[in-house]
N, C-alpha and C positions, 0 to 999 in steps of 0.2 A: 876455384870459385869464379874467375873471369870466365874461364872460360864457360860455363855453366850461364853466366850473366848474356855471354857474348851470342850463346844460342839460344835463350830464352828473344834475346834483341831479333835476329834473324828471324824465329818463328813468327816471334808479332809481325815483322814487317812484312812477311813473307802474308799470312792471313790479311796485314790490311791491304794489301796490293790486293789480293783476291775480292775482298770485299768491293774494291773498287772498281775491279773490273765487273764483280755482276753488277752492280749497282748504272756503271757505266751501257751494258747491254740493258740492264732493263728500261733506263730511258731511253734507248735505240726501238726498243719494243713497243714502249709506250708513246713514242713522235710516232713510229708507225699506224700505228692502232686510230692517234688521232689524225690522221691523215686521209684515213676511211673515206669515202663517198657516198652520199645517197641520191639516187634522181629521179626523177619519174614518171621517167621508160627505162626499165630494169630487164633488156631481152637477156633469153636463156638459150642456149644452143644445143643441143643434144646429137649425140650421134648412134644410130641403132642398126643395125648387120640380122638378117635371118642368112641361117649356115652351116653346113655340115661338114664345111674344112675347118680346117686347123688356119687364122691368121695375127698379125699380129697390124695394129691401125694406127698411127702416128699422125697428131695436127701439127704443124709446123716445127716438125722434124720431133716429136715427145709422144713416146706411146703411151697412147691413152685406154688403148681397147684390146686386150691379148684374149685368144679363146683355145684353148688347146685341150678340151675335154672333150671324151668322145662322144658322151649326149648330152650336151649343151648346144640348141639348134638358136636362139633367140638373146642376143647380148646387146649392153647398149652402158650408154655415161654420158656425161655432163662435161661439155672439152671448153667449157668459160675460159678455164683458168691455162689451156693452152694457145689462148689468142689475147695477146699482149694488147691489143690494138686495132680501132679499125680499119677495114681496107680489104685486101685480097691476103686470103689464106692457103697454106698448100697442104692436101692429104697426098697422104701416103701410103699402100695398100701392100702389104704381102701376104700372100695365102700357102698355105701350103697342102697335105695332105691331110685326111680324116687319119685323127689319134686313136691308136686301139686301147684294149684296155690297161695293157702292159706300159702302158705313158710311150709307148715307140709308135712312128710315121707308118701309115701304111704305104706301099712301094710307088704307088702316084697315084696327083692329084685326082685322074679320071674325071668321069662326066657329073660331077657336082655342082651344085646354086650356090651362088652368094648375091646378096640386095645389099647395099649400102644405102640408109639415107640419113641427110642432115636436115635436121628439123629447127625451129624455131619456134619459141613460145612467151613469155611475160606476165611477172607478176600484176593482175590489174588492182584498181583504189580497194576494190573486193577482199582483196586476200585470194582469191582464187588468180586458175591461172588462164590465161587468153586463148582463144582459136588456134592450133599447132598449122604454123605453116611450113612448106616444105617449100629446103631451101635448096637441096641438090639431092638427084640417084645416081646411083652408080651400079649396075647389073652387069655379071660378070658374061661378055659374052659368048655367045656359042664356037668357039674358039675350039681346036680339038689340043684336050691336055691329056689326054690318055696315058703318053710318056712322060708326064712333065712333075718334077719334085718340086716347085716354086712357081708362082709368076707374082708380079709386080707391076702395076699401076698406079702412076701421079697422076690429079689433075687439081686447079684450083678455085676457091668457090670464096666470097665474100660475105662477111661479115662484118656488123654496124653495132659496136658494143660502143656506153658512156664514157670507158676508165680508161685508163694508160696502166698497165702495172709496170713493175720495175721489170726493164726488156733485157731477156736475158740476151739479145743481139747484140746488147751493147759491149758483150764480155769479150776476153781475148780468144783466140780460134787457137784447136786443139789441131794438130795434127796428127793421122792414125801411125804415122813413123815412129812419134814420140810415145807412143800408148804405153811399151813398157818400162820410161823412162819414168812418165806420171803416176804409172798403175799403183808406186809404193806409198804415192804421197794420195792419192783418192784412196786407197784402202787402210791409213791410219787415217785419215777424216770419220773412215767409216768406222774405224776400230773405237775411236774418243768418243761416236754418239752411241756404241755401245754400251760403254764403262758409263758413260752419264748415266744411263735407262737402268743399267742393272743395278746401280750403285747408289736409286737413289736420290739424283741429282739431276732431280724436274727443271728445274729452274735454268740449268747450265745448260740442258739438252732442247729446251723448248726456244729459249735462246738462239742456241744455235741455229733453228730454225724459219728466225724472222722474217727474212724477205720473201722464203717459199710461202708461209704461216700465212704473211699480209696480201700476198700474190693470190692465194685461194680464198679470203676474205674478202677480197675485193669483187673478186671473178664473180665469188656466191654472193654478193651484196649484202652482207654481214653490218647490220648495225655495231657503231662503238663499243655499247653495249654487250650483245652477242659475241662479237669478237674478243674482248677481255676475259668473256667468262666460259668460253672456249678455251684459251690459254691459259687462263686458271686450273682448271679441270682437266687440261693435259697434264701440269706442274702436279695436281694435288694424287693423281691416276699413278704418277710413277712414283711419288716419294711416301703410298702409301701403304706399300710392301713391298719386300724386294721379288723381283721377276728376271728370271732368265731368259733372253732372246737365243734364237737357234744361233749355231755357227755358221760363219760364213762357208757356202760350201756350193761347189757346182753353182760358178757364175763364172762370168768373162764383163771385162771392163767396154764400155761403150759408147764410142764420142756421137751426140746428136745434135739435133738441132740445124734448121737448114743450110746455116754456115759452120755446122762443125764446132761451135762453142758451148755446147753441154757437154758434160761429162758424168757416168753414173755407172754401177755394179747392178748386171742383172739376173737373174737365173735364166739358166741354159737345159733346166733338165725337166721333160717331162710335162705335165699339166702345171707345174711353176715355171715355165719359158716364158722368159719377160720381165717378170714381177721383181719388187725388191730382194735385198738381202736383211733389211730389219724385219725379224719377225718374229712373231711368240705364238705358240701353242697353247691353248687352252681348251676346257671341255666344257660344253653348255648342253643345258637337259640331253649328257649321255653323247652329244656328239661329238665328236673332236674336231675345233676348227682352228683356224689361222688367222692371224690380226697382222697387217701387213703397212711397214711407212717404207711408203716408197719415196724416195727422193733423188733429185739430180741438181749436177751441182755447176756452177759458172766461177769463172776468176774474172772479176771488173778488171778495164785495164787499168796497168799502173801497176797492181796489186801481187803481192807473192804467196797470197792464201785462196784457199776456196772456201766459197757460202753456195748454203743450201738457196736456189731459188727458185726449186719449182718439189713442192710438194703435195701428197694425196695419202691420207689414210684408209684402209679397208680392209672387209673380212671376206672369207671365202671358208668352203669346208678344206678338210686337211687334207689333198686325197690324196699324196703322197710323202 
């Protein structure tokens, strides 16, 4: 009978600990949330590529733009949320060969186009959005890559945003030595925000996700508002059925960021080279697509854990 007494005791405490702790992360979520910005000059930054290679585009060491389809000429995204701050920014450019169909390289790059440009634009008092001005091109030039499997170009271009988000610079620097010392402890981070998602457990999973969550709320200028009922609506998405994410499979672990203080699981295979390892499959009028969180993750210093702080959700179709 004690002993029956003694583990009814554990369970409680064991449960109220837990309550404490989410309750503890929700007000982490919610000083975030009210922490929000609004101002009014709200610039937007965009980055758009016409292209028949295969690359993959990185702003201040975080890929933002992979293209590894073989007709897919015209791609582009929204890189607020990889510019922590204003000032001078660094791209980063790798291209490789046109993808055939079989998701494999063709043997070189050859004589193919690529256009890079960074544009700029702003929500005005309208609702609409203001005159796109261009902020950088980048045109790859007449260079002879007939042999060439890769090439690679940095160069840097400035940018004048209101926010400061939380800098993942400030984190501790990874080094590629340690990769497979770390790799065990970044792929059970990855493994726990699996079990949240499948399991259920919106709350713990979206949690987890604060400082990347409030980083792309900021970037996108997310009223309080909006941004609550975003995070609501991720919470209410996962706990109200259960969903199986794919297995982790065909990725390799990868330290970014311009000082080497991100860290994140990417795939490596095929027209998914880049992209996350959270993902779910789903079928919409008949076609089968891919719902995608991609996340990368930083250790503040001091600290013996990783958080997520740089995150982006998105779909694409399934193609392989």
């Amino acid at each position: 009978m004690k002993k029956i007494i003694l583990q009814l005791i554990l369970v409680f405490l064991f449960l109220q600990s837990c309550a404490q702790n989410n309750q503890n992360v929700n007000q982490n979520m919610t000083k975030l949330i009210d922490n929000l910005k609004k101002y009014d000059f709200e610039p937007i930054y965009q980055i758009k590529v016409k292209s028949n290679l295969s690359y993959t585009i990185a702003i201040n060491g975080i890929p933002i733009l992979n293209k590894y389809e073989a007709d897919l000429f015209f791609s582009g995204n929204n890189i607020n949320n990889c510019i922590p701050k204003s000032g001078i920014q660094k791209i980063d450019i790798k291209l490789f060969p046109p993808m055939k169909e079989n998701g494999k390289f063709e043997d070189y790059i050859g004589n193919n186009s690529f256009e890079l440009t960074i544009e700029q634009t702003a929500w005005n008092s309208n609702g609409a959005l203001d005159k796109v001005k261009n902020i950088s091109t980048y045109i790859l030039p007449k260079i002879d890559l007939s042999n060439s499997k890769s090439y690679s170009y940095s160069y840097d271009f400035e940018a004048n945003v209101p926010y400061n988000l939380i800098d993942w610079e400030e984190g501790e620097k990874f080094n590629i030595k340690d990769s497979l010392i770390i790799k065990e402890k970044v792929i059970h981070f990855y493994e726990k925000l699996k079990y949240y998602f499948e399991n259920k457990e919106g709350e713990n999973y979206s949690n987890s996700l604060d400082k990347g969550l409030f980083n792309i709320y900021q970037a996108s200028y997310y009223t309080k508002k909006d941004a609550l009922e975003n995070y609501n609506n991720k919470i209410k998405f996962i706990n109200n059925e259960k969903i199986s994410l794919s297995s982790f499979e065909n990725y390799k672990i990868q330290i970014l960021g311009n000082n080497n203080n991100l860290i994140s699981l990417k795939r490596i295979d095929g027209y998914n080279t880049g992209e996350g390892v959270l993902r779910r499959n789903y079928i919409k009028n008949k076609v089968e697509k891919v719902q995608i969180d991609d996340i990368i993750l930083y250790k503040p210093k001091g600290s013996k854990d990783f958080e997520v702080i740089w995150y982006m959700n998105y779909m694409k179709g399934a193609s392989m």
